[in-house]
Rosetta silent file (secondary structure, phi, psi, omega in degrees, C-alpha in Angstrom):
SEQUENCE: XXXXXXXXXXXXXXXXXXXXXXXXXXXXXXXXXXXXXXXXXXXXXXXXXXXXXXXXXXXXXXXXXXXXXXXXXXXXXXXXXXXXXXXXX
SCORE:     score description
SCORE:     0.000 S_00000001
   1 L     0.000  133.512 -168.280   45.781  -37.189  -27.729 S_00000001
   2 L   -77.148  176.223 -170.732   45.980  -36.369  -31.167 S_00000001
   3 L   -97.794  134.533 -171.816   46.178  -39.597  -33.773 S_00000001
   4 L   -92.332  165.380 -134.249   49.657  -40.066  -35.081 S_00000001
   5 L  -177.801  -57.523  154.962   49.242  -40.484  -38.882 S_00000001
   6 L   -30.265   80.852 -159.161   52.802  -39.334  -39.706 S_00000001
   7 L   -99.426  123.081  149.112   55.837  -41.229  -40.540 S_00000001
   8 L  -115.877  148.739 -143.608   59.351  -40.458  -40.288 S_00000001
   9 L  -136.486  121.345 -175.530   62.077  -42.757  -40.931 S_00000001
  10 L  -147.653  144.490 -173.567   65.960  -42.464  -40.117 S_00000001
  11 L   -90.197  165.461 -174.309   69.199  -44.374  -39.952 S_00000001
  12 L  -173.944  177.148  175.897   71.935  -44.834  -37.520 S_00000001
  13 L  -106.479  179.921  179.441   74.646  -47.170  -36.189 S_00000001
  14 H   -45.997  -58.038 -174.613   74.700  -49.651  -33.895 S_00000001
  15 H   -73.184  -34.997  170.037   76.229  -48.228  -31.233 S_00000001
  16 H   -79.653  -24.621  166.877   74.077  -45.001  -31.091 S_00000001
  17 H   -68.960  -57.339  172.082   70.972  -47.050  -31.256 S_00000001
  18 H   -17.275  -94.656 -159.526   72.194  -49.435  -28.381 S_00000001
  19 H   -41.524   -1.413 -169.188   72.712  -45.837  -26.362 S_00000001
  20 H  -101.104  -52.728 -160.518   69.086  -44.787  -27.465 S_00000001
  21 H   -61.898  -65.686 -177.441   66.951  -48.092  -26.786 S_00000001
  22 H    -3.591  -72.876 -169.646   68.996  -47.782  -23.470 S_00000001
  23 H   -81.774   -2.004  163.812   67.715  -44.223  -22.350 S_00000001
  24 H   -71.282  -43.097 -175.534   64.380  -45.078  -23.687 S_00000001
  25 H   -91.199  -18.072  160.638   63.893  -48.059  -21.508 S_00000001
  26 L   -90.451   13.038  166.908   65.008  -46.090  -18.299 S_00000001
  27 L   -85.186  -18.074 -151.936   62.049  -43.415  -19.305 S_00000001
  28 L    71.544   15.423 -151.678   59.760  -46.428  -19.765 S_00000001
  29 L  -118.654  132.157  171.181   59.199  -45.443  -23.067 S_00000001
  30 L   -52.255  161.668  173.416   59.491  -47.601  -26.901 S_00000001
  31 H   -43.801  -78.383 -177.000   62.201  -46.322  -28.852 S_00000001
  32 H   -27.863  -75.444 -172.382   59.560  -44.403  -31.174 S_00000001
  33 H   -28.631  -82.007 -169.977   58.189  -42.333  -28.068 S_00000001
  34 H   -51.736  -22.844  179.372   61.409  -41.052  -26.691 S_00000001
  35 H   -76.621  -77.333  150.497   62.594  -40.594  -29.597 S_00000001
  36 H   -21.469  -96.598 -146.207   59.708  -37.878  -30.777 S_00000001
  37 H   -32.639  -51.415 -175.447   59.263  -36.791  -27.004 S_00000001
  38 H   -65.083  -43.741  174.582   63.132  -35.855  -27.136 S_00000001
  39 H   -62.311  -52.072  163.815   62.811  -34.279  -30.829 S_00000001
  40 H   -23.267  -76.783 -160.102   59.702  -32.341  -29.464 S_00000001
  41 H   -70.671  -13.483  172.629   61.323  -30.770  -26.921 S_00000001
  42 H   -70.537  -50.806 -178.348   64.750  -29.803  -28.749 S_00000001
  43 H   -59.090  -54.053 -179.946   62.499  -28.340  -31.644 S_00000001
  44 H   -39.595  -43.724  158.486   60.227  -26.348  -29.261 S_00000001
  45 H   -47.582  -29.237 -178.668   63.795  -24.792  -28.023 S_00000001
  46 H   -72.355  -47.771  175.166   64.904  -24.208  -30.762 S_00000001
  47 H   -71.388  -62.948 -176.670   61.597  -22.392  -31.875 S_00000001
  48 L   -50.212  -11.137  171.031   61.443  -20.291  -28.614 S_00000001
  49 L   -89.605  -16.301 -158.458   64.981  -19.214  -28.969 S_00000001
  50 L  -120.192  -49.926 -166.412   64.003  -18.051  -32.272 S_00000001
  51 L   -79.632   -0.545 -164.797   60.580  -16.565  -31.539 S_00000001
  52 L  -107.800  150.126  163.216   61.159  -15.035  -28.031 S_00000001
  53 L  -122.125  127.598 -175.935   63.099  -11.784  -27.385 S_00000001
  54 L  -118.024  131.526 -179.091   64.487  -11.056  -23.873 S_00000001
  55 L  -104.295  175.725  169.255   64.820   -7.574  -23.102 S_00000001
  56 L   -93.239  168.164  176.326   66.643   -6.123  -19.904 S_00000001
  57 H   -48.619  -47.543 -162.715   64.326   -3.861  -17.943 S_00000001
  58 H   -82.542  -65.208  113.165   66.441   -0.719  -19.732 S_00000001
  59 H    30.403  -70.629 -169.383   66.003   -2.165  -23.595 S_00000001
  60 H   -75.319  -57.667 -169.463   62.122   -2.829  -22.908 S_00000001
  61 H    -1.604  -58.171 -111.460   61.829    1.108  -21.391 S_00000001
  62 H   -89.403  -51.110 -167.535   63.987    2.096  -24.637 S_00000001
  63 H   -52.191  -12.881 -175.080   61.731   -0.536  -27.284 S_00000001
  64 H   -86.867  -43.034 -179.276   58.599    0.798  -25.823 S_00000001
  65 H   -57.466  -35.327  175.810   59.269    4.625  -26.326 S_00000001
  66 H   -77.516  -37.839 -177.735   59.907    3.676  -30.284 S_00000001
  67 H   -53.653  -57.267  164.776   57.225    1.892  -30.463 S_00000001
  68 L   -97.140   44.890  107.141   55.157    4.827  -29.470 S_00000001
  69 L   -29.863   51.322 -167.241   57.160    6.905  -31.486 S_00000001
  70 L   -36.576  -30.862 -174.753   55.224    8.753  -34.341 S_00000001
  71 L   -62.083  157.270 -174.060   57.898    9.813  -36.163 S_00000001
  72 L   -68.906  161.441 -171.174   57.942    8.307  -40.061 S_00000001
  73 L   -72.515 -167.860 -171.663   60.666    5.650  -40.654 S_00000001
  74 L  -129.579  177.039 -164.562   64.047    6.960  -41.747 S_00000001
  75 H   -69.293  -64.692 -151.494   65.474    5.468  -45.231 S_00000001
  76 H   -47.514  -51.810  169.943   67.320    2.572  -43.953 S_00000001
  77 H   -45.844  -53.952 -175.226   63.823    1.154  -41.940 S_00000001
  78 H   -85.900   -6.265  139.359   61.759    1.983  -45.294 S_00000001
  79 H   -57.627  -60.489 -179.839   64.241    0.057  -47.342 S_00000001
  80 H   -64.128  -47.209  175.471   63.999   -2.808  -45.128 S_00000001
  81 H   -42.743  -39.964  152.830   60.361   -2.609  -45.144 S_00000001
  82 H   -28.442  -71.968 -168.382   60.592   -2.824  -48.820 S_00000001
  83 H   -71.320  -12.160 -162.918   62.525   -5.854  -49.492 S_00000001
  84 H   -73.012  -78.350  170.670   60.264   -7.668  -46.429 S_00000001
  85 H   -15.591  -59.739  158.720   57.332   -6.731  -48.794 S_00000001
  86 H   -48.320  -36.812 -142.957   58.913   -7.849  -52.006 S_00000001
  87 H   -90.936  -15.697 -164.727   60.617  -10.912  -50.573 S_00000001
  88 L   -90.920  -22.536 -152.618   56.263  -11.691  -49.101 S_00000001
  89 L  -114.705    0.000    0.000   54.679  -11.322  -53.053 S_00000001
């Protein structure tokens, strides 16, 4: 287990802590835990919704064929490639 080192610090009311400590203590878990364990697992969704792409079966066929696709990019594709470049330096 890595060594936590790391502090983050946040406010709230009364009522939403109450509703927190609550669901903490039927996990077994300090505040602190559940609270990360629950943040963990929203961001990792959050990332995988952003980093994953689901294709249908007819989509990956079509993404594969481009892929292996020789022809040179057309202007709109070498424009974007551009600004990706600029927007990287």
């Amino acid at each position: 287990m890595l060594a936590l080192s790391e502090r983050i610090n946040l406010r709230t009311n009364a009522e939403t802590k109450s509703l927190l400590v609550r669901a903490a203590s039927c996990r077994g878990l300090s505040l602190s835990n559940f609270l990360l364990e629950a943040a963990q697992k929203m961001a990792e969704e959050i990332l995988k919704g952003q980093e994953q792409i689901l294709l249908s079966q007819r989509d990956w066929e079509r993404f594969v064929l481009i892929l292996d696709d020789d022809a040179p990019p057309n202007t709109k594709l070498q424009k974007a490639m551009d600004k990706y470049k600029a927007s990287q330096a």
